[in-house]
N, C-alpha and C positions, 0 to 999 in steps of 0.2 A: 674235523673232530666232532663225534657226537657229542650232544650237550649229558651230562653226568644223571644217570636215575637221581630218581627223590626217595627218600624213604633211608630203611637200613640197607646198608651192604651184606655181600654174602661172605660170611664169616667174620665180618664185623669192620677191619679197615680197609681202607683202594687195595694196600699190596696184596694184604690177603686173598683179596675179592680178583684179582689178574691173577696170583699163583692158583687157585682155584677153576679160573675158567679157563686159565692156558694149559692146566693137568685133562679138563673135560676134553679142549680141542685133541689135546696129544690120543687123547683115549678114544675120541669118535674117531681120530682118522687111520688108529690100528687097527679098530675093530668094525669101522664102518658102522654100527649103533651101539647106543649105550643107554641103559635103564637109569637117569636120578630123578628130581622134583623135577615138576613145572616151573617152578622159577626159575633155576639152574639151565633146563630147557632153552626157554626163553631168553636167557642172557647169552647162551651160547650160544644163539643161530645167527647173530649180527658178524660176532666175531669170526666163528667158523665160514659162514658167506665171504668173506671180508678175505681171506687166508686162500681160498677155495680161489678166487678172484687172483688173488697175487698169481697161483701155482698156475692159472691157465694163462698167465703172461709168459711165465718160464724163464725171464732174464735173472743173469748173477743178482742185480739188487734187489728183486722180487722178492729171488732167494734168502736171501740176505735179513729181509724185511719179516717173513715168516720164522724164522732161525730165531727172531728176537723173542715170539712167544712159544714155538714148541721146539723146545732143546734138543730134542732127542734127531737127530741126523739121519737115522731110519726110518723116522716117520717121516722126514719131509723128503727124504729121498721117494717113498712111496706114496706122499702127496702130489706128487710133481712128474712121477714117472707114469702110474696108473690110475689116479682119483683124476686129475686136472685134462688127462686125453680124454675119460670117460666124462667128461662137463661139458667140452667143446661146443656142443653144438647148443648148448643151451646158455639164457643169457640168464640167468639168475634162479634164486629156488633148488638152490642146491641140494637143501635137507629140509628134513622132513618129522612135527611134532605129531607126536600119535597120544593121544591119553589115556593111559590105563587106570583100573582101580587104584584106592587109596594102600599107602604102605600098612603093613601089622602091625608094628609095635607105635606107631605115634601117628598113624591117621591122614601122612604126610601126603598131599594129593601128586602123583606120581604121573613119567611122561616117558615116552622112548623119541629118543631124537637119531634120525638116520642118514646117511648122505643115499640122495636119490641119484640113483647108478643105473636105472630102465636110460634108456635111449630116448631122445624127445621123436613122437609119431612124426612125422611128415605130412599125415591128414590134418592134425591138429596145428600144425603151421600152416596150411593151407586152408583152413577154416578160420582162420586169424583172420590174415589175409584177405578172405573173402569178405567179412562179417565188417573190416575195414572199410571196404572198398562200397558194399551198400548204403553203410553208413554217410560217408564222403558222397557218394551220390545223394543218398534222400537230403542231405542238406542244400546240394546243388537245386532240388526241384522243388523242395520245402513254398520257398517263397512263392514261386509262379502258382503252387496250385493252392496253397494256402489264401491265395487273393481273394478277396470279397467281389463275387460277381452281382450287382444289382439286375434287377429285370425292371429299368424303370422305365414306362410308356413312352413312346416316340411323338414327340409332338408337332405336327405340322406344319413346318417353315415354308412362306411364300418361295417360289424358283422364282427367279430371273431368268427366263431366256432370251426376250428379246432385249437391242443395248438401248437404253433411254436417249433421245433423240436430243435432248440438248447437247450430251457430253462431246466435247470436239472429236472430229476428225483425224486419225492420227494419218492418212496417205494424204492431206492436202497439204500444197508444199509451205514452209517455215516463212516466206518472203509475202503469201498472198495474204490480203486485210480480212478480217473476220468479217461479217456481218456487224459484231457490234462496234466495230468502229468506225463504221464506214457513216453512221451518222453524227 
């Protein structure tokens, strides 16, 4: 459950302010857009996403669940038959706030909110995709080339090639006296 805005409600109490935005949802999903405020706007994109979501499930309690805020039986017949096939292939961003100028008589700054019904491109899935997949890589190589290569001077270490003639023998057998004990 979302946590509750701050501020004033729209029309002043909760019931109010749900009878209100379940009258918007009923009306964007007859008419597919609808002209009020930007507040109004705004509160109804959560809801309508939300409703949008149930109808591309399609089950009775989906149904069921939807029914509870837009009453009207024709419209969720026609959310659920034609709005929810035209979402499928998309996974959120249902709709869509556009700003227009302010209203005439009170100044009211004004919005069209729309359900976006285009098809999702197949390029732009595939340019997701891609743009993932570079990403996921440059993190892979990040480190290796990001390392700090020094260029520090090589300094001259004595070689050993020949073996130092004290150190024992290892083919002389295990049972024969050393040198040094033999005195």
């Amino acid at each position: 459950m979302p946590t509750p805005t701050k501020g004033p409600r729209l029309g002043g109490g909760p019931a109010h302010e749900r009878l209100i935005l379940a009258n918007l949802a009923t009306q964007l999903f007859e008419h597919k857009r609808i002209t009020t405020t930007e507040a109004k706007a705004k509160r109804l994109r959560p809801l309508a996403e939300r409703l949008v979501t149930f109808a591309k499930r399609g089950d009775l309690h989906a149904r069921r669940r939807v029914m509870t805020v837009v009453k009207d039986k024709g419209v969720v017949h026609v959310l659920f038959t034609e709005i929810a096939p035209a979402m499928a292939e998309r996974n959120g961003g249902y709709t869509r706030i556009t700003k227009i100028g302010p209203r005439k008589g009170d100044n009211a700054p004004m919005a069209v909110i729309e359900l976006v019904l285009e098809p999702v491109s197949p390029k732009q899935a595939v340019v997701k995709e891609a743009t993932k997949a570079t990403a996921k890589a440059a993190k892979k190589d990040a480190p290796v080339e990001d390392a700090p290569v020094e260029d520090a001077p090589v300094e001259d270490a004595p070689v050993e090639d020949a073996p130092v003639e004290d150190a024992p023998v290892e083919d002389a057998p295990a049972d024969a006296p050393k040198d040094d004990e033999k005195a």
